[in-house]
C-alpha angles and dihedrals in degrees: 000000000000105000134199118202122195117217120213092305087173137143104255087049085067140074113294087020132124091257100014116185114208114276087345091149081063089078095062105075095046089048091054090053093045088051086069093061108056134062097227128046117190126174139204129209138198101226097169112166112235085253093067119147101218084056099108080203089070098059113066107228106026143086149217103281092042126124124220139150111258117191090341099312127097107260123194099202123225138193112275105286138167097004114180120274091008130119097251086055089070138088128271094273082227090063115114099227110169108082081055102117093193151356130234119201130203151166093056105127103091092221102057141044119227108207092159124071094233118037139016120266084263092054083227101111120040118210094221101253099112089058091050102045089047090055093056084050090238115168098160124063139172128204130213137166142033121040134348104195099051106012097027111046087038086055105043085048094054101050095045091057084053093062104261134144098246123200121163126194106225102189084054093067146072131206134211093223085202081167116037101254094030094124101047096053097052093053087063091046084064098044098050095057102043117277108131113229114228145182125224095232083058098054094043092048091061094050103049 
């Protein structure tokens, strides 16, 4: 079963948000088109507590942009973002959300950050998705959403490794570009180890 999941497309992902990726609200719009062409809808959230550690805030003398080892990873830290009941937590109010069958939400255990859709950046705790995704009997799944260089290119890869059938629409998704290059290299990084990289024009062509 073809499968679309939607990648943090929250408030604080997109332009005037805590964390705003450049023109990150323009994925909206192509996602919400996308979301009529396939049978399953699954989404992703950011649900960071206000104690996170990848929150530069929680760390007295640094700033957003900073690397430090948290909990024994490497952490690059990050404004307050997503935090949990808040509304840049939230979706993008223009997101269709109600063909999204669930939510997956990551990113809640205070010492350690989540950037993929299935596991935590330890790979030590799953969010659940896999199982899920296996029990639909999905095998082939596109990505869309924020953003392509962190979220994105963690997830794809990890669901390719799982076993899945991994597109990924490019022109449905944003990067952060923290490093000037960041996106496309993740981009070949995807490419190199499988995920098929996609337009949104190509897949709703072979659906109309």
């Amino acid at each position: 079963m073809p499968t679309l999941l939607l990648v943090d497309l929250q408030n604080d992902f997109c332009p005037g948000g805590a964390l705003g990726v450049p023109e990150g609200d323009l994925v909206v719009p192509i996602a919400n088109r996308l979301i009529d062409a396939f049978e399953l809808v699954v989404a992703t959230q950011d649900w960071h507590p206000a104690d996170h550690g990848s929150f530069a805030a929680n760390h007295p003398g640094k700033r957003p942009g900073d690397v430090i080892e948290l909990d024994g990873l490497e952490q690059i830290l990050w404004p307050v973002h997503c935090v949990q009941n808040t509304p840049g937590a939230e979706f993008h109010p223009e997101l269709n959300l109600d063909r999204v069958t669930h939510v997956f939400q990551k990113g809640t255990d205070p010492k350690v950050d989540s950037y993929s859709s299935f596991f935590d950046n330890r790979r030590r705790v799953t969010t659940g998705l896999a199982d899920y995704l296996r029990d639909q009997g999905v095998r082939r799944l596109c990505l869309c959403g924020l953003a392509t260089d962190y979220c994105v290119v963690f997830t794809a890869l990890d669901a390719v490794e799982l076993g899945f059938e991994t597109w990924v629409v490019e022109d449905a998704c944003r990067g952060v570009n923290l490093k000037p290059g960041d996106v496309d290299r993740a981009v070949a990084e995807m490419r190199s180890q499988g995920v098929k990289i996609t337009t949104s024009h190509e897949i709703l062509a072979t659906r109309s």
